[in-house]
C-alpha positions in Angstrom: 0.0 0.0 0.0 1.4 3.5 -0.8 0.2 6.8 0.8 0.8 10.3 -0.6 2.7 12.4 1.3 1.2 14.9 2.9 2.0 18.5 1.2 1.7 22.3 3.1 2.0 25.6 2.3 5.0 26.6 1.5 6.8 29.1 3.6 8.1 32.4 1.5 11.1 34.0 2.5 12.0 38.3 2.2 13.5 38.6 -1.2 17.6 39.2 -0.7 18.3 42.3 -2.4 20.9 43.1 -3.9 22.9 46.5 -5.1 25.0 47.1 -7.9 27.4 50.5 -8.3 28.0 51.8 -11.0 31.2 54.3 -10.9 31.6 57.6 -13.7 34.8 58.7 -12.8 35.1 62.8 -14.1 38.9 64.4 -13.9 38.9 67.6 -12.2 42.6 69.6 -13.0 43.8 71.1 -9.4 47.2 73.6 -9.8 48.6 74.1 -6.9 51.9 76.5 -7.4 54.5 76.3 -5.4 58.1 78.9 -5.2 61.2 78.8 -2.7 63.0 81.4 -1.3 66.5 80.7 -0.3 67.8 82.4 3.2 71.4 82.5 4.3 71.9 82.9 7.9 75.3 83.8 9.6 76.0 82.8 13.0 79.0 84.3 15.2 79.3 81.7 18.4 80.6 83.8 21.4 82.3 80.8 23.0 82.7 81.3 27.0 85.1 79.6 29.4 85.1 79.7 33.1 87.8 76.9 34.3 87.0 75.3 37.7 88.5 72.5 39.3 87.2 70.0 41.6 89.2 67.9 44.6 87.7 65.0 46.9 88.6 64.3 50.0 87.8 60.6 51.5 87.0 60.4 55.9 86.8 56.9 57.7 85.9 56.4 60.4 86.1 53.7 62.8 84.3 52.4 66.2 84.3 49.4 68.0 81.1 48.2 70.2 80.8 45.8 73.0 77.3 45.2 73.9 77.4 43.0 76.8 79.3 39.8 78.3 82.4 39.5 80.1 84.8 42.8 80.1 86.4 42.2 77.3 90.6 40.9 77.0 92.9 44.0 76.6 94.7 43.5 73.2 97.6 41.2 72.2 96.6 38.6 74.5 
């Protein structure tokens, strides 16, 4: 035995749409002029010189702490 399917409406989708350019190119002549002026500069350097010297001088310093404990031994023993 062989049924027929069974058929429903069918379901319409939006239309894609599409668009198409279409490009005219038109030439438009721009001038732009241009001129250079050339400047010559002179430059006097008033050179300065103050000499100075420098020394250092280097301080140590030394201590010795006892914090504590027997007195301590004198030295060389």
């Amino acid at each position: 035995m062989h049924c027929r399917p069974h058929v429903v409406a069918p379901i319409v989708h939006p239309p894609k749409c599409c668009v198409q350019h279409h490009l005219h190119a038109t030439i438009v002549p721009h001038i732009h002029p241009s001129h250079t002026t050339h400047v010559n500069h002179h430059l006097y350097q008033h050179q300065h010189y103050f000499p100075h010297t420098e020394s250092v001088v280097n301080e140590v310093a030394n201590q010795q702490l006892f914090c504590g404990g027997p007195a301590p031994m004198p030295w060389g023993y």
